[in-house]
C-alpha positions as CSV (number, residue, x, y, z in Angstrom):
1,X,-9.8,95.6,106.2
2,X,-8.8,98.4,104.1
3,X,-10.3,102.1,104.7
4,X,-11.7,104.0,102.0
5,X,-11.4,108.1,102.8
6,X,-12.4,110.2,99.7
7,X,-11.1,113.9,99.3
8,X,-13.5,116.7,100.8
9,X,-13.6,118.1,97.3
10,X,-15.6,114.8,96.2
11,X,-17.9,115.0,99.0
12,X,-19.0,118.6,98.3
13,X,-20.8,116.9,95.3
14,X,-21.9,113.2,96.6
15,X,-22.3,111.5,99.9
16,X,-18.6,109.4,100.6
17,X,-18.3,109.2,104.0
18,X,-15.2,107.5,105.2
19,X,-16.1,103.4,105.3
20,X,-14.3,100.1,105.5
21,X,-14.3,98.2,102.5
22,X,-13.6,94.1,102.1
23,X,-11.0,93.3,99.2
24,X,-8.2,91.6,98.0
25,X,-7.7,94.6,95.2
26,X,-8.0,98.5,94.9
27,X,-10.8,97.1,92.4
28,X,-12.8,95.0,94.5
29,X,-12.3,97.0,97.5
30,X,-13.7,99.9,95.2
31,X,-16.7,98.1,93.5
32,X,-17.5,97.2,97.4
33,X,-17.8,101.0,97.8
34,X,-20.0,101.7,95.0
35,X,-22.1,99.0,95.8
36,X,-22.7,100.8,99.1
37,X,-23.0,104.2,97.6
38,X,-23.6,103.8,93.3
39,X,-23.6,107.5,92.8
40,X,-19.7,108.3,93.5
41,X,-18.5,105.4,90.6
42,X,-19.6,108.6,88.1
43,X,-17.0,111.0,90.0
44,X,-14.2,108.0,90.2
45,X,-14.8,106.3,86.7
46,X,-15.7,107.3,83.5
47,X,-17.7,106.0,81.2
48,X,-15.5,103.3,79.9
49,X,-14.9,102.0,83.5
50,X,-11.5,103.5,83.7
51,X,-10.2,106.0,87.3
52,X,-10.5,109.5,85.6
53,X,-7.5,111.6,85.2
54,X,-8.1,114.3,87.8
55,X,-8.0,111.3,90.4
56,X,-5.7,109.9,92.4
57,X,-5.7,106.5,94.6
58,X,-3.1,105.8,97.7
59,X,-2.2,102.8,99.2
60,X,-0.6,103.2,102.7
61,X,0.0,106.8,101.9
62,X,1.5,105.6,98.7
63,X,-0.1,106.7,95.4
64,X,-0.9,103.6,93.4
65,X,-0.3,103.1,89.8
């Protein structure tokens, strides 16, 4: 089951503890997370839905594209 750790910068603004997420995708695995916790999708997503430019998603310590 993947693991979701977000950076300490994001949690000086919004509760995102580490957590284990179900999913086959960085999506699903993601909406899992919001599901859990709604208020971080504003710091991850913008409005259209889409992974904001100032952040940054790895995969076994790789950065995904």
């Amino acid at each position: 089951m993947p693991r979701v750790v977000f950076t300490s910068n994001l949690q000086r603004h919004v509760s995102c503890h580490a957590r284990d997420a179900a999913g086959e995708t960085v999506s699903a695995v993601l909406e899992e997370v919001f599901d859990q916790e709604p208020r971080i999708r504003g710091y991850v997503l913008d409005e259209q839905g889409e992974l904001r430019k100032h952040v940054f998603i790895f995969v076994d310590g790789q950065r995904a594209r």
